[in-house]
C-alpha positions in Angstrom: 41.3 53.6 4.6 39.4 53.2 8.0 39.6 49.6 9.2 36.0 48.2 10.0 36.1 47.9 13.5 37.2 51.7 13.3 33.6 52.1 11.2 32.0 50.1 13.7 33.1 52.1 16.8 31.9 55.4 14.9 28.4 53.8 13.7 28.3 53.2 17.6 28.9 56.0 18.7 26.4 58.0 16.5 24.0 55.7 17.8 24.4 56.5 21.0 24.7 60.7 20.7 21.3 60.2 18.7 20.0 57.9 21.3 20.6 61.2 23.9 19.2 63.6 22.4 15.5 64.8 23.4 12.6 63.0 21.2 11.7 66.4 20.2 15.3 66.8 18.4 15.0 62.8 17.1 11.0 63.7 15.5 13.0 67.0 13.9 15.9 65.7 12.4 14.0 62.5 11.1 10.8 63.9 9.5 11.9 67.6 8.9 14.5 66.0 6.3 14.9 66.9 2.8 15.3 63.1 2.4 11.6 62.3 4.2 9.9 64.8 2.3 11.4 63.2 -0.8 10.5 59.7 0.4 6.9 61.0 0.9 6.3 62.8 -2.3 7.8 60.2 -4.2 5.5 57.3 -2.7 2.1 59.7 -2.9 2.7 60.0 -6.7 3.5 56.1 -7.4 0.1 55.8 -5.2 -2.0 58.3 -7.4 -0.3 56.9 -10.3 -1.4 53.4 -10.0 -4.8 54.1 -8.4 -5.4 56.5 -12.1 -3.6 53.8 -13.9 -6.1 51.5 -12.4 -9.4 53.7 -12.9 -8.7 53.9 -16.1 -8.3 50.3 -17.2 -11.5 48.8 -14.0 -13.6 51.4 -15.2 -15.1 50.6 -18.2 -15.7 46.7 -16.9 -17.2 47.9 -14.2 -19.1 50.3 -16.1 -20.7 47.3 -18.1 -21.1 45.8 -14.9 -23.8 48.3 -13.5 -25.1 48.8 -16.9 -26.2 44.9 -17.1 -28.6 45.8 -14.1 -30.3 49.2 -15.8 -33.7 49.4 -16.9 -35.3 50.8 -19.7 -35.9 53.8 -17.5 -32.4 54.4 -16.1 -31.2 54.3 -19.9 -33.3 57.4 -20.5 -32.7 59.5 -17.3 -30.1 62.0 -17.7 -29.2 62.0 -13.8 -28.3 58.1 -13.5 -24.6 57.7 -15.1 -23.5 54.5 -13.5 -25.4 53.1 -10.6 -29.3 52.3 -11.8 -31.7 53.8 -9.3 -34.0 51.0 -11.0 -31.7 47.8 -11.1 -33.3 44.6 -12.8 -32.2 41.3 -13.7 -34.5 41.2 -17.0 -31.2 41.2 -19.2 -29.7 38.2 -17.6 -33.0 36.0 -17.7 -33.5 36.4 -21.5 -30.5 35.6 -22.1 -30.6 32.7 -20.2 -33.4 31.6 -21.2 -33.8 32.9 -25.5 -30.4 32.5 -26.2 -29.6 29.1 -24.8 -27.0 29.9 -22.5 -26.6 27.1 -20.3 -26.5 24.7 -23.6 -23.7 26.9 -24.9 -21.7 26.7 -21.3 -21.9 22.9 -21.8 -21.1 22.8 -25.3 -18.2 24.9 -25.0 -17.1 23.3 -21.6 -16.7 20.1 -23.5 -14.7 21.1 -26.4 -12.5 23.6 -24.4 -11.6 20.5 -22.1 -11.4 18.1 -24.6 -8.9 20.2 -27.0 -7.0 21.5 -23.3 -5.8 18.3 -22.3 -5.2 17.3 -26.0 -2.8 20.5 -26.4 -1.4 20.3 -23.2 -0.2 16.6 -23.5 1.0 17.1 -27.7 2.7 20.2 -26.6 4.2 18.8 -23.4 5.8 15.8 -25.6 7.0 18.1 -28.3 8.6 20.6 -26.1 10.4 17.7 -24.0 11.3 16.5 -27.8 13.2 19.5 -28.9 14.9 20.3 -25.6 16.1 17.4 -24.8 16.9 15.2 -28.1 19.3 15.8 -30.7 18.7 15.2 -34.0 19.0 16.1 -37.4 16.9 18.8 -38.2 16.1 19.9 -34.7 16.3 23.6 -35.3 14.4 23.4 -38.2 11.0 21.9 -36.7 12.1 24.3 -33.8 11.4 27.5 -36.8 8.6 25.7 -38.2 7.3 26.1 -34.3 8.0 29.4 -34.3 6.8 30.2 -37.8 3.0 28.6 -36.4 3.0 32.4 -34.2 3.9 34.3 -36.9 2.0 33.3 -39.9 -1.4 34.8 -39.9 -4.2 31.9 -39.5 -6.2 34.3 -42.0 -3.9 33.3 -44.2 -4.9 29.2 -44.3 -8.5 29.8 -43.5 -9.7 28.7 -46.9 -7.4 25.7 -46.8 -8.4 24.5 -43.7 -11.8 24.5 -44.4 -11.6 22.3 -47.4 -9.2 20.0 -45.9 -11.9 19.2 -42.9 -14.7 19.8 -45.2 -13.6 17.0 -48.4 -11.1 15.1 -45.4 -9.3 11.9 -46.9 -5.5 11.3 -45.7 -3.5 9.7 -48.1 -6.7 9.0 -50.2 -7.3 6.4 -47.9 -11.0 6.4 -47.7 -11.3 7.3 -51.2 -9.7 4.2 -52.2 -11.6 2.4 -49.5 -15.0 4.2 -51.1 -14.4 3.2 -54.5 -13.2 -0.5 -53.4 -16.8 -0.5 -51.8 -18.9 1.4 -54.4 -19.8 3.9 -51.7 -21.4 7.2 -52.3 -19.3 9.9 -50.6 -15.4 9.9 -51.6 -14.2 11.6 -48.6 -15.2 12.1 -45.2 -17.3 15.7 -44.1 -16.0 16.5 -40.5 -17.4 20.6 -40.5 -20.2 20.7 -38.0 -18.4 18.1 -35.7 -15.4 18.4 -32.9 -13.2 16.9 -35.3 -11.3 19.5 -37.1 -10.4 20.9 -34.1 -9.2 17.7 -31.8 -7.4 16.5 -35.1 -5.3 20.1 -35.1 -4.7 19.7 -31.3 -3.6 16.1 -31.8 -1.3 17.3 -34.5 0.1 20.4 -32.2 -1.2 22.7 -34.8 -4.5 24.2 -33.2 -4.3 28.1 -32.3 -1.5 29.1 -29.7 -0.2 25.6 -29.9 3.4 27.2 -31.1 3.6 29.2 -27.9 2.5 26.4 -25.5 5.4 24.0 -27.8 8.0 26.8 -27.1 6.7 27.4 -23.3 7.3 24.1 -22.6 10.9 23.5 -24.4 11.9 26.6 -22.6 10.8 24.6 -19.2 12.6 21.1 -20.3 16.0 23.3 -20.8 15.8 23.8 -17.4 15.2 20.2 -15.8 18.9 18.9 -15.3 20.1 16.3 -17.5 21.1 13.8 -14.7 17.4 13.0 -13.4 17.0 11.2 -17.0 20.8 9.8 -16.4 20.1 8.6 -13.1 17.0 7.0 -14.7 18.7 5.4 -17.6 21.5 3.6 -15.3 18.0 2.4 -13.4 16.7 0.6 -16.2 14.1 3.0 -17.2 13.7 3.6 -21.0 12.8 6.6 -22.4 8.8 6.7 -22.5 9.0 5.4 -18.5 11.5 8.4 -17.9 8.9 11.0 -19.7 5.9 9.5 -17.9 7.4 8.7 -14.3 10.4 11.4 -14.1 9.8 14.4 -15.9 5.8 14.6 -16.4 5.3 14.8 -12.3 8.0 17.8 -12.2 6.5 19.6 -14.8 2.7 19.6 -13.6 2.6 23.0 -12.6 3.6 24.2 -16.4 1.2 22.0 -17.3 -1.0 23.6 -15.8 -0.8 26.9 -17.0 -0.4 25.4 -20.4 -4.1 23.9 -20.1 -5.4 27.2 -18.3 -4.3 28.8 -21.8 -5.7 26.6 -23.9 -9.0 26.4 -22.1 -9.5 30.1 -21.8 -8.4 30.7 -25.8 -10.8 27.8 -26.8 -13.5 29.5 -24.5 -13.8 32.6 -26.0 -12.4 31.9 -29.7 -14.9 32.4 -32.8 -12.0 32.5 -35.5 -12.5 28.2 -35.2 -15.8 27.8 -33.9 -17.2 29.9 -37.0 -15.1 28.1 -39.5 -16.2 24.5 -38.5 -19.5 25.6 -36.9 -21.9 26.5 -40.1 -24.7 25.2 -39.3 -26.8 27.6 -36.7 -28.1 24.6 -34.5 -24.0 24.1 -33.4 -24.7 26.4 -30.0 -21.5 27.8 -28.7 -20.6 30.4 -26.1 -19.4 33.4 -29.1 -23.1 32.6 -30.4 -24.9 33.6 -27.0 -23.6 37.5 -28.4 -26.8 38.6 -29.7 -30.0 40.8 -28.3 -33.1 37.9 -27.5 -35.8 38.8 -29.2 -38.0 39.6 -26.6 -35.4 42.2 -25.7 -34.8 43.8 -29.0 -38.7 44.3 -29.2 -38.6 46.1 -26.4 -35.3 48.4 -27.8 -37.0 48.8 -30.9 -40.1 50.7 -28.7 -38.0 53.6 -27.6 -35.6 56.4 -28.5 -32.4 55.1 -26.3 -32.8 51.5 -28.5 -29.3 51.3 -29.3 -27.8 52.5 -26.2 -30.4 49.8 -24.8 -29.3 46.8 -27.5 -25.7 48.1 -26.7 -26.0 47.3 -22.7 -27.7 43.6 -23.8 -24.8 43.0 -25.8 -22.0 44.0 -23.2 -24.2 41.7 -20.5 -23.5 38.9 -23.1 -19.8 39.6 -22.9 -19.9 39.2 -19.4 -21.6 36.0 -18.9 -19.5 34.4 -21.4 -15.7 35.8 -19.7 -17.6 35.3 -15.9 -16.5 31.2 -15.8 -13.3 32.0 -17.2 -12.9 34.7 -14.0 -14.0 32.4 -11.7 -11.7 29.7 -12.7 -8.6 32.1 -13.1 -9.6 33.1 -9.5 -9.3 29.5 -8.7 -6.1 28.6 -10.5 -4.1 31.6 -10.7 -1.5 30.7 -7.8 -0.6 27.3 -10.5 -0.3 30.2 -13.6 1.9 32.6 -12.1 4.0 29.1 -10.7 4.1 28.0 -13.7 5.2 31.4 -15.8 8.0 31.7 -13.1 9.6 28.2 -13.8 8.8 28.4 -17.8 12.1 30.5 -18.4 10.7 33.6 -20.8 10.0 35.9 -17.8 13.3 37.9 -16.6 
């Protein structure tokens, strides 16, 4: 076997014959390769490959894009196929102003913070609970977790309802109605925030199994010795949570409340099981044609194409904040999927 300073001398010396030679000969025996032209074809088709990967998932968004801005008249010319030759805004005023848009962006603004930091704080504490504390039954609430993603929330619709709709825990204020004479034997919490900050307090709103299993995956990771060195310090174990292992784990945090927020944004599977009454205005409920709007699709031959286009505007105006704020926040989400432990 050659020693290495023997490799080293020949690597030298190759260098230097190669180094001699005329450019002409260098150009040659560097791009007239069999291994360049590999190199070459190989990187054109990864190129094409993405860029037709990529046409092929942009271009129906950004089809829906152009076709917010098309008249009435580029729905029924045959030569306009994506880019209106007369654009107008018609689509996004109506449903600004019929379907109560900015009402609905408040409304849902509210609620999706309000249940975000709720979930992020109930799931934070549970996850640091079943990494780091051992304790009879551990593995069990751990499957119960789990068992939260699996079981299909179709299945406990009906139940949840009537719990929120006839709500007394522990017969509580049912013995506190009758003790009083009072009319109503349980408390009615459909048509309020309630139901759903009282399944987020209890770490069993939608996707809170994921965000609990996120953040026990993150907690295995933190070394046990910051919560030693703690202890010896004289902390206890709430001060160690709040001082020690909350400020470390912000960025997870994070990207458990950007998950939340943007679930609870667009989500009608809650919002139309609590929200019966049609005055509750929400951003799913902006999804309808205005009724100025579906006059004027009803006046024409290209009416559902038309009432189609209105409906695909709606979409977008309801998923443009969550774009903007994804835009804004995305370098904390892909910091905190990195450091959560379920990404090889």
């Amino acid at each position: 076997m050659d020693s290495p300073k023997v490799l080293k001398d020949n690597k030298r010396k190759i260098r230097v014959e190669f180094e001699r030679t005329s450019l002409k000969e260098r150009m040659k025996a560097k791009y007239l390769s069999f291994g360049f032209a590999f190199q070459v074809v190989w990187k054109l088709f990864r190129y094409l490959l993405l860029i037709g990967i990529s046409y092929i998932i942009l271009y129906p968004f950004i089809a829906k894009i152009f076709g917010s801005f098309m008249s009435t008249e580029d729905l029924v010319d045959a030569t306009v196929r994506l880019i209106p030759k007369y654009p107008t805004l018609d689509t996004y005023k109506y449903i600004i102003r019929e379907n109560s848009y900015f009402e609905a962006f408040f409304n849902t603004f509210v609620l999706s913070v309000l249940c975000a930091f709720v979930q992020t704080l109930i799931c934070s504490v549970i996850g640091y609970g079943l990494a780091k504390f051992k304790f009879r039954g551990n593995k069990l609430v751990f499957m119960a977790v789990i068992l939260t993603m699996i079981v299909p929330h179709d299945t406990i619709k009906l139940s949840m309802y009537m719990n929120f709709k006839f709500f007394d825990v522990f017969g509580i204020y049912g013995f506190i109605s009758n003790l009083f004479n009072l009319e109503a034997s349980s408390l009615d919490l459909v048509n309020t925030y309630w139901p759903l900050v009282i399944l987020s307090l209890g770490g069993i709103a939608f996707k809170n199994g994921l965000y609990i299993f996120m953040m026990r995956q993150f907690f295995k990771g933190v070394p046990d010795e910051l919560e030693e060195a703690a202890y010896i310090d004289g902390e206890n174990t709430f001060g160690t949570f709040v001082k020690i292992i909350l400020p470390i784990s912000i960025p997870m945090m994070i990207t458990i409340f950007l998950f939340a927020f943007s679930w609870q944004w667009t989500d009608n599977f809650y919002t139309e099981l609590f929200f019966t009454r049609s005055g509750a205005i929400l951003m799913p409920s902006i999804v309808h044609v205005p009724q100025t709007l579906s006059e004027v699709a009803n006046s024409f031959t290209a009416g559902d194409l038309y009432q189609s286009c209105i409906r695909n505007t709606c979409g977008l105006m309801v998923i443009l904040p969550l774009i903007l704020f994804y835009s804004y926040m995305q370098r904390y989400l892909i910091q905190g999927i990195e450091r959560s432990g379920i990404v090889g």
